[in-house]
BALOBA-1460 file (C-alpha; in Angstrom, 3 decimals):
// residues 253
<rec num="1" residu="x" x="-11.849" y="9.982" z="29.230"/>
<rec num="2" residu="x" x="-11.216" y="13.205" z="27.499"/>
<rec num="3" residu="x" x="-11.973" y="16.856" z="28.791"/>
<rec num="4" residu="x" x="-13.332" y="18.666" z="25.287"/>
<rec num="5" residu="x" x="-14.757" y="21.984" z="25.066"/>
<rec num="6" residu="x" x="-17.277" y="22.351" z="22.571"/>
<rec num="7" residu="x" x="-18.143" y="25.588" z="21.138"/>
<rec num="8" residu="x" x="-20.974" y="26.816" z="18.522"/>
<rec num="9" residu="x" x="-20.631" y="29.915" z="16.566"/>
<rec num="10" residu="x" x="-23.645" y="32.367" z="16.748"/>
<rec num="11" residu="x" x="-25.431" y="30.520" z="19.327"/>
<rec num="12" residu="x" x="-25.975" y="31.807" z="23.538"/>
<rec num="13" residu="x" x="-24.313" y="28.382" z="25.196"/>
<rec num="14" residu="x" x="-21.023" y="29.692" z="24.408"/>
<rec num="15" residu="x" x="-18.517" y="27.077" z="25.624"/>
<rec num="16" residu="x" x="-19.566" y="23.374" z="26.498"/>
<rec num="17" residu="x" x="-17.279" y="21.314" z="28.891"/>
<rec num="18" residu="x" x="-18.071" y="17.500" z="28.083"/>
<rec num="19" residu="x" x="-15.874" y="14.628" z="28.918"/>
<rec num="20" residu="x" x="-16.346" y="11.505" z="26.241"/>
<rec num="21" residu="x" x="-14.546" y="8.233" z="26.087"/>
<rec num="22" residu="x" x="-11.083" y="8.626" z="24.046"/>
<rec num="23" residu="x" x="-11.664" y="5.074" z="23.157"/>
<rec num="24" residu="x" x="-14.676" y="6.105" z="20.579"/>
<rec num="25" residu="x" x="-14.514" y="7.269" z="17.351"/>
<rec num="26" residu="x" x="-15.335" y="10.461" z="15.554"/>
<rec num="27" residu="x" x="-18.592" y="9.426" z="14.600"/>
<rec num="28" residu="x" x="-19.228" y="8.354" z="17.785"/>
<rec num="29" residu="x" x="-18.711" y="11.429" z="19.195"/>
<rec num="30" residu="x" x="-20.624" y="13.397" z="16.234"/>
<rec num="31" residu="x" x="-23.722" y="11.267" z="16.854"/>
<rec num="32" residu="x" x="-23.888" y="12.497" z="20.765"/>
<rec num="33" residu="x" x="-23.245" y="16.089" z="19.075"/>
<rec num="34" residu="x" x="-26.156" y="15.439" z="16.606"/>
<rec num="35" residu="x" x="-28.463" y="14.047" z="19.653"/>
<rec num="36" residu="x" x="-27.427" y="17.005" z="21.784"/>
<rec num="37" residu="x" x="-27.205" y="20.411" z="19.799"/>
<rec num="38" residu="x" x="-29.080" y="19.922" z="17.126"/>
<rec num="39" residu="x" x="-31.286" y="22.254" z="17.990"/>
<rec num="40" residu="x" x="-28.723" y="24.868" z="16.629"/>
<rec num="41" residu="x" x="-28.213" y="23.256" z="13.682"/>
<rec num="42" residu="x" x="-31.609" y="21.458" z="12.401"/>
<rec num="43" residu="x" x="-29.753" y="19.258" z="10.232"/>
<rec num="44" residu="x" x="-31.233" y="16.311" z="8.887"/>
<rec num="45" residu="x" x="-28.166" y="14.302" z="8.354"/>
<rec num="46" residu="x" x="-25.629" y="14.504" z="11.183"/>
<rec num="47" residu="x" x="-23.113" y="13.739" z="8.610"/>
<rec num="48" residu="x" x="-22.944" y="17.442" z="7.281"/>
<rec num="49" residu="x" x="-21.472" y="18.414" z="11.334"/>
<rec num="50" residu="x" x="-18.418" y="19.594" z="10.942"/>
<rec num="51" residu="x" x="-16.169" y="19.818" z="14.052"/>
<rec num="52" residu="x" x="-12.809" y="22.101" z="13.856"/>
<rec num="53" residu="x" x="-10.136" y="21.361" z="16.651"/>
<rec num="54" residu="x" x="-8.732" y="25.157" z="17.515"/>
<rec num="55" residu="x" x="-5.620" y="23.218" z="18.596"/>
<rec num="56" residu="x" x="-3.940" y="21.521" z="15.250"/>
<rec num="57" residu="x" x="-6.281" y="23.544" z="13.047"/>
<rec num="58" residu="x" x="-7.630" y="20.045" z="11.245"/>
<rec num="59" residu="x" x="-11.297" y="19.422" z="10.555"/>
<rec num="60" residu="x" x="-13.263" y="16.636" z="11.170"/>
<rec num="61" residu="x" x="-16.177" y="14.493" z="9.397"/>
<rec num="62" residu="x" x="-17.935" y="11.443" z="10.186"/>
<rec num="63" residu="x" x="-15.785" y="8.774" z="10.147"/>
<rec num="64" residu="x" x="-14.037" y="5.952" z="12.471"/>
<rec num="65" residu="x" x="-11.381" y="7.431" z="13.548"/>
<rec num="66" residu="x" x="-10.454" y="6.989" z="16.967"/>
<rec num="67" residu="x" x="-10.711" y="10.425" z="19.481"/>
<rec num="68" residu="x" x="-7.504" y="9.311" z="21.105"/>
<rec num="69" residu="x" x="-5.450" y="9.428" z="17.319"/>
<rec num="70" residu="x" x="-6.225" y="12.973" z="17.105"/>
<rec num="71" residu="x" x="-8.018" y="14.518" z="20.034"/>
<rec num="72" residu="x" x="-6.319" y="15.584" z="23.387"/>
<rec num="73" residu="x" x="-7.598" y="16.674" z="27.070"/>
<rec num="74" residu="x" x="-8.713" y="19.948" z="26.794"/>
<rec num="75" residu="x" x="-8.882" y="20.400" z="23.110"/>
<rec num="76" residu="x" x="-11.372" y="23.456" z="21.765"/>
<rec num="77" residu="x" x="-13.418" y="22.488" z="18.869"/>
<rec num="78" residu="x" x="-15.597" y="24.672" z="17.255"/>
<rec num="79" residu="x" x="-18.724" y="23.152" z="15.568"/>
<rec num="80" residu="x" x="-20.279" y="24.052" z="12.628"/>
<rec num="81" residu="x" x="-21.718" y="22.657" z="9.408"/>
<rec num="82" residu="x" x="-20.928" y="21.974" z="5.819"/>
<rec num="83" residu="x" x="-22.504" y="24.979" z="3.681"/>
<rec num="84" residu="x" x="-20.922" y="23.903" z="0.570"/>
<rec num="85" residu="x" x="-20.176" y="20.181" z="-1.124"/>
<rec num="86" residu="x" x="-19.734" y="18.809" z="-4.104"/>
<rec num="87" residu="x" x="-20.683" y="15.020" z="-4.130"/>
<rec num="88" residu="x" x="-18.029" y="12.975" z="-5.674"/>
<rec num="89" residu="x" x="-19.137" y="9.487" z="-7.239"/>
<rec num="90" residu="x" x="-16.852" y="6.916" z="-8.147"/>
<rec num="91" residu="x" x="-15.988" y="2.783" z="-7.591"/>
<rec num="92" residu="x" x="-13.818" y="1.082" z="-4.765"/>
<rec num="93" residu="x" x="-12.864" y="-2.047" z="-6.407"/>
<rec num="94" residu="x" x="-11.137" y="-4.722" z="-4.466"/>
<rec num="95" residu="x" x="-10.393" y="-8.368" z="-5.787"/>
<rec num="96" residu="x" x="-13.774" y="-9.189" z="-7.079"/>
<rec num="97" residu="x" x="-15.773" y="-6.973" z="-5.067"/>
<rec num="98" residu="x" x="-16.610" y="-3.497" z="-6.329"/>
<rec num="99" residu="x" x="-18.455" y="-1.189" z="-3.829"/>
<rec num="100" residu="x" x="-20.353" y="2.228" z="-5.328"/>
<rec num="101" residu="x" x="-19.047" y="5.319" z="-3.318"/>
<rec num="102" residu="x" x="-20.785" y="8.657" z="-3.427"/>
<rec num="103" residu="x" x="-19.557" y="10.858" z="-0.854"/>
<rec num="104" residu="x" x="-18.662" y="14.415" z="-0.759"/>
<rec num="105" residu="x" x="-15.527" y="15.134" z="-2.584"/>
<rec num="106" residu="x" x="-14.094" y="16.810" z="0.904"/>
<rec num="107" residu="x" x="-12.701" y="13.520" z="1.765"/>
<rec num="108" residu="x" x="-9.658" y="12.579" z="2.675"/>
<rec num="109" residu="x" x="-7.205" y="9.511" z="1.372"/>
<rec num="110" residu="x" x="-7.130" y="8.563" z="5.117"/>
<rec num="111" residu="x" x="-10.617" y="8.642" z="5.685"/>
<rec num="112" residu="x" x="-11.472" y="6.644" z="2.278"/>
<rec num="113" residu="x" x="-8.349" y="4.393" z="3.580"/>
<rec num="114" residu="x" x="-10.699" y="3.768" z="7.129"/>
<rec num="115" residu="x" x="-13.642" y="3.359" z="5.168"/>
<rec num="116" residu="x" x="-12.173" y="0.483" z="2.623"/>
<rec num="117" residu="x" x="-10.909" y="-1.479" z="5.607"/>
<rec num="118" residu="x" x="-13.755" y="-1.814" z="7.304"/>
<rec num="119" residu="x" x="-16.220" y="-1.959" z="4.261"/>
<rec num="120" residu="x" x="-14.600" y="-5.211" z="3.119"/>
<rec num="121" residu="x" x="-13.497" y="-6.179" z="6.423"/>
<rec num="122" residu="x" x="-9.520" y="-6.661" z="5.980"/>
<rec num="123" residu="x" x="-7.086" y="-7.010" z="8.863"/>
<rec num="124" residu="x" x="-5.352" y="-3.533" z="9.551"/>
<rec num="125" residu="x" x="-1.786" y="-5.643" z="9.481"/>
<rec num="126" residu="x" x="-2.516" y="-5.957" z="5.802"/>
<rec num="127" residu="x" x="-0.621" y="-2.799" z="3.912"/>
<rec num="128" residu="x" x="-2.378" y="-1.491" z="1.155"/>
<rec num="129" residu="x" x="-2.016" y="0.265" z="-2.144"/>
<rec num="130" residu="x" x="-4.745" y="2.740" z="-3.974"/>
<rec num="131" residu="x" x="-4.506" y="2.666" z="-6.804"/>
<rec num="132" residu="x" x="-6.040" y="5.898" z="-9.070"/>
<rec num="133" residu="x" x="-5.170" y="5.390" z="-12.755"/>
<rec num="134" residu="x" x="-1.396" y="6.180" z="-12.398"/>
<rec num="135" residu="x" x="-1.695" y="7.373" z="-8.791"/>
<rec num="136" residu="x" x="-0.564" y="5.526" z="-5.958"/>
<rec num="137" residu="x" x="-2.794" y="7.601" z="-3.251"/>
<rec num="138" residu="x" x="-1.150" y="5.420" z="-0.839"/>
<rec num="139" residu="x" x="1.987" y="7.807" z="-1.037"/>
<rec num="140" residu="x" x="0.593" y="10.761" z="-0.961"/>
<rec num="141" residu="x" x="-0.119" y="13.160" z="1.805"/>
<rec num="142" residu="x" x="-3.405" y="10.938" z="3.768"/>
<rec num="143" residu="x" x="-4.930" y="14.294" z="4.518"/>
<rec num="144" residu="x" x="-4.906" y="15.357" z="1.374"/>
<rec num="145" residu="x" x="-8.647" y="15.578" z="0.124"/>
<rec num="146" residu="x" x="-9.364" y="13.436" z="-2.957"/>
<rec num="147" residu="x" x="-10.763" y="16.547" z="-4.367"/>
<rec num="148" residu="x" x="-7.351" y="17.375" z="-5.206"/>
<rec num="149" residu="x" x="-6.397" y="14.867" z="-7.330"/>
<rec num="150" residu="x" x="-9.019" y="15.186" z="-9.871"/>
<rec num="151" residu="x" x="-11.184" y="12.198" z="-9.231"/>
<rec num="152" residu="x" x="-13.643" y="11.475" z="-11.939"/>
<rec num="153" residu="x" x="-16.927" y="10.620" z="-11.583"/>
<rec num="154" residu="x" x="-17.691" y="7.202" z="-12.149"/>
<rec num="155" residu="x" x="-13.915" y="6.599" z="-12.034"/>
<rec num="156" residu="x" x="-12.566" y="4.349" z="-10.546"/>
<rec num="157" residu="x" x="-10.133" y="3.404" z="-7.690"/>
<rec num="158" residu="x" x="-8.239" y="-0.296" z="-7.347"/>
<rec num="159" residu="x" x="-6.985" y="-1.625" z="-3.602"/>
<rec num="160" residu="x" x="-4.107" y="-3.403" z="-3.925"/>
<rec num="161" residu="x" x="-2.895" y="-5.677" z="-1.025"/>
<rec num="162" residu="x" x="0.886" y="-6.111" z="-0.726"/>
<rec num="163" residu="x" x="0.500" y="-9.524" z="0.351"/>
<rec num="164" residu="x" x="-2.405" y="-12.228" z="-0.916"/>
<rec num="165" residu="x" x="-4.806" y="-12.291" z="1.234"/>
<rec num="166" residu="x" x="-7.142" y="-15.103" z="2.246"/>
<rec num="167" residu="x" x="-9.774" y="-14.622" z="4.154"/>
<rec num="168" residu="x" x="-10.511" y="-18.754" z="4.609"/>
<rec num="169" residu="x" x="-10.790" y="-20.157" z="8.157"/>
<rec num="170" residu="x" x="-8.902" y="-22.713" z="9.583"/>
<rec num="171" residu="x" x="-8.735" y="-24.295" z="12.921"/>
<rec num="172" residu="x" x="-5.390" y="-24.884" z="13.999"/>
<rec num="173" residu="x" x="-4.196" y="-26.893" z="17.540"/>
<rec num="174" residu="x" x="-1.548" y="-24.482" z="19.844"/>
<rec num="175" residu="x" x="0.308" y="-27.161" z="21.581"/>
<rec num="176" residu="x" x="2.147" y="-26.651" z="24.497"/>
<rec num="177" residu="x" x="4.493" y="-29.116" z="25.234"/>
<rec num="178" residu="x" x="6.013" y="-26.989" z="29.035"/>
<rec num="179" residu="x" x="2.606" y="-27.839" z="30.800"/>
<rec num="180" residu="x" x="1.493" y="-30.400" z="28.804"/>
<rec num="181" residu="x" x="-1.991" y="-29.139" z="27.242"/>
<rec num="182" residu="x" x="-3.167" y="-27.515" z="23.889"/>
<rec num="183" residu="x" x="-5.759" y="-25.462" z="22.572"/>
<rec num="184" residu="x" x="-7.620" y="-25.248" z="19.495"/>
<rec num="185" residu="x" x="-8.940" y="-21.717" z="18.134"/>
<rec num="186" residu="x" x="-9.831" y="-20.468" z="14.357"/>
<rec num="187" residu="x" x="-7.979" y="-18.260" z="12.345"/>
<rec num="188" residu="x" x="-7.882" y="-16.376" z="9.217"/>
<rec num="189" residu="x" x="-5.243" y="-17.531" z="6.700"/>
<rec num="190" residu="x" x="-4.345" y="-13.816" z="6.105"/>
<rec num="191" residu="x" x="-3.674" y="-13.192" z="10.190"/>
<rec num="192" residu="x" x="-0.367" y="-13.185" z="10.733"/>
<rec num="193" residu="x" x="1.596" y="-15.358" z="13.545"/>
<rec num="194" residu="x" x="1.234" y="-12.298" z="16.133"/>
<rec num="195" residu="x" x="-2.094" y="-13.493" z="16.673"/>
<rec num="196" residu="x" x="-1.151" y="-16.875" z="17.204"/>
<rec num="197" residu="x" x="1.330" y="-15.743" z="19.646"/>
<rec num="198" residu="x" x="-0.957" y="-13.277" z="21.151"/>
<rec num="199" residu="x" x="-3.602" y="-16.254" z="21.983"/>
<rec num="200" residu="x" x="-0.814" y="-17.978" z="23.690"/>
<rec num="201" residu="x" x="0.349" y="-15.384" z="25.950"/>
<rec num="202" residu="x" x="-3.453" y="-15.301" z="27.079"/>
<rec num="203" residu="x" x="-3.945" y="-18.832" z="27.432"/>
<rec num="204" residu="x" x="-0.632" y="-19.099" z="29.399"/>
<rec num="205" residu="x" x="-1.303" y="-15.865" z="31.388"/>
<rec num="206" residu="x" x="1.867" y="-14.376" z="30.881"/>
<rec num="207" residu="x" x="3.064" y="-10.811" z="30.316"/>
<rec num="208" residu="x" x="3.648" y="-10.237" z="27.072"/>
<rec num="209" residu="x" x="6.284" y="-7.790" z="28.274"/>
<rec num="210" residu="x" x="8.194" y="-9.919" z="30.154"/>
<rec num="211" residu="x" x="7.750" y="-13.145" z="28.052"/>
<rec num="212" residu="x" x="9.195" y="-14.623" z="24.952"/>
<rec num="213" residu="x" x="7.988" y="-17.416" z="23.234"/>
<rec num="214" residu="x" x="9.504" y="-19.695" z="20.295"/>
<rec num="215" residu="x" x="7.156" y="-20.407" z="17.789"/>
<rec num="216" residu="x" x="8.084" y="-23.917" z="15.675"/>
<rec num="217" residu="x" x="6.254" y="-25.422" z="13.207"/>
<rec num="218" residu="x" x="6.725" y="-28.796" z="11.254"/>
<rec num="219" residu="x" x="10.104" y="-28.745" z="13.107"/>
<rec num="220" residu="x" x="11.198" y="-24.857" z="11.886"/>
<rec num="221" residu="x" x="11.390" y="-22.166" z="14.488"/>
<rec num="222" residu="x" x="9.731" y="-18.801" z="12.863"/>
<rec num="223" residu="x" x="10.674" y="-15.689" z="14.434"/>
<rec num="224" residu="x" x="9.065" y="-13.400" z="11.890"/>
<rec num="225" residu="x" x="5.826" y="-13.078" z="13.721"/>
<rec num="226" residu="x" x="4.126" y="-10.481" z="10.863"/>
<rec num="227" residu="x" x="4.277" y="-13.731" z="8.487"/>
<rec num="228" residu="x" x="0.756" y="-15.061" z="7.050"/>
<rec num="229" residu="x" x="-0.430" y="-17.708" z="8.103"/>
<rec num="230" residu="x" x="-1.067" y="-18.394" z="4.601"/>
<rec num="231" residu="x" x="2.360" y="-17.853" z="3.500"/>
<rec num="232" residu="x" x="3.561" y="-20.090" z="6.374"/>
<rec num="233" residu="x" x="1.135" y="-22.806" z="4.197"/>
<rec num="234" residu="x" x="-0.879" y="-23.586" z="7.717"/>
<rec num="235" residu="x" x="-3.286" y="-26.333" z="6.657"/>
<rec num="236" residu="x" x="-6.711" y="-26.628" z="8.641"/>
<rec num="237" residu="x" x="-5.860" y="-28.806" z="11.898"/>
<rec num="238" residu="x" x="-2.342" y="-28.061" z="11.676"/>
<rec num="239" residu="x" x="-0.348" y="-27.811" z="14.998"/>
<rec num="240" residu="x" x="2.016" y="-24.988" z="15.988"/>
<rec num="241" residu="x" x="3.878" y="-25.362" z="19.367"/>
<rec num="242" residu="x" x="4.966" y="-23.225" z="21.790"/>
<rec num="243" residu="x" x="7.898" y="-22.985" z="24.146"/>
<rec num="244" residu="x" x="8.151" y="-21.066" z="26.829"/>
<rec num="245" residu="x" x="11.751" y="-19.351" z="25.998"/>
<rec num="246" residu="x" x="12.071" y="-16.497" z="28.282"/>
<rec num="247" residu="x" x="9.667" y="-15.402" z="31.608"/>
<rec num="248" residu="x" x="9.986" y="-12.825" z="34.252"/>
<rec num="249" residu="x" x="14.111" y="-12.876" z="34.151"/>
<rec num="250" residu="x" x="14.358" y="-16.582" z="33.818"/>
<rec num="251" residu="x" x="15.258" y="-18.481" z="31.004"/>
<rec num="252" residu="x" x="13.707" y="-21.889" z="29.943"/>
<rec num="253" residu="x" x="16.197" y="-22.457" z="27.125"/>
């Protein structure tokens, strides 16, 4: 939980102590601001709160980014709302899908980066490029405001993965040949073999700071775990296994 201290200009509470989960996100918290105070706003749309944290001087919209990325214990922020916007409308094209944006041109490349992630549902191990006519945004500054690089309206903006993702399911057996038993869980083709491991680890009940596992499969050990599945050419039903290499300070090698 985090101690904030929420102040409003011109109003007679003068400074709120609240403690909110640093596990939520911004919009989270702006919502319980919205349901709270808004009696000192009268907003309509609790997306035109504005919160400013006192501490690192940056300003906050509605987005989901998580409190504990940029909030600490006893942070001040001040509250306050947009007076002035200019809405920026443009296109989000990725593979195939192309997704209308109009949003207020106040935005910032991290905040449209959050926002393309989750609007099209890719896996946050995937690295991305944005692509604005000759502009790799993805370079820039992330709190640098679109505003400032001249989008056009109805222009448009291209996500580029750096590796080819597939989103297609597959089922693939974990086999573990030190106890004798196996498991069977889906996966995306674009996860990578972390999350293979990382269902392992569970099923086995082991630390994942004290283990190490060796990953083979079709009779290669991988040791790369941020590979694709896909580029690792996993077919549905196909079996990794898992050895038990190193546990607790003993070796199984």
């Amino acid at each position: 939980m985090l101690n904030l201290y929420l102040q409003i200009p011109d109003s007679n509470i003068g400074q709120y102590s609240i403690r909110f989960p640093q596990s939520k996100q911004i919009s989270d918290l702006i919502e319980w601001i919205y349901d709270n105070f808004n009696q000192f706003f009268k907003l309509q749309n609790k997306n035109k709160i504005n919160i400013y944290n006192n501490g690192n001087g940056q300003n906050y919209r509605c987005s989901n980014q998580l409190l504990s990325s940029c909030l600490k214990n006893n942070d001040i922020l001040i509250l306050g709302e947009i007076q002035q916007e200019k809405e920026l409308h443009f296109f989000l094209e990725y593979q195939s899908l192309i997704t209308e944006i109009k949003i207020e041109d106040d935005i910032t490349i991290q905040e449209l980066m959050e926002f393309a992630y989750c609007t099209f549902d890719i896996s946050n191990d995937i690295k991305l490029d944005f692509m604005y006519e000759n502009i790799n945004l993805s370079n820039q500054n992330i709190k640098k405001k679109l505003a400032e690089f001249n989008i056009q309206n109805n222009g448009k903006i291209q996500i580029v993965p750096h590796k080819i993702i597939d989103n297609n399911l597959i089922n693939i057996q974990i086999l573990f040949r030190d106890i004798g038993s196996s498991i069977k869980q889906q996966f995306q083709k674009c996860d990578i073999l972390a999350k293979i491991v990382q269902a392992a680890i569970q099923y086995l009940q082991l630390d994942q700071n004290t283990a190490a596992l060796s990953v083979i499969y079709k009779g290669r050990y991988y040791n790369d775990y941020k590979i694709t599945l896909s580029e690792m050419k996993l077919m549905e039903d196909d079996i990794i296994e898992i050895k038990i290499s190193y546990c607790g300070g003993q070796s199984y090698c």
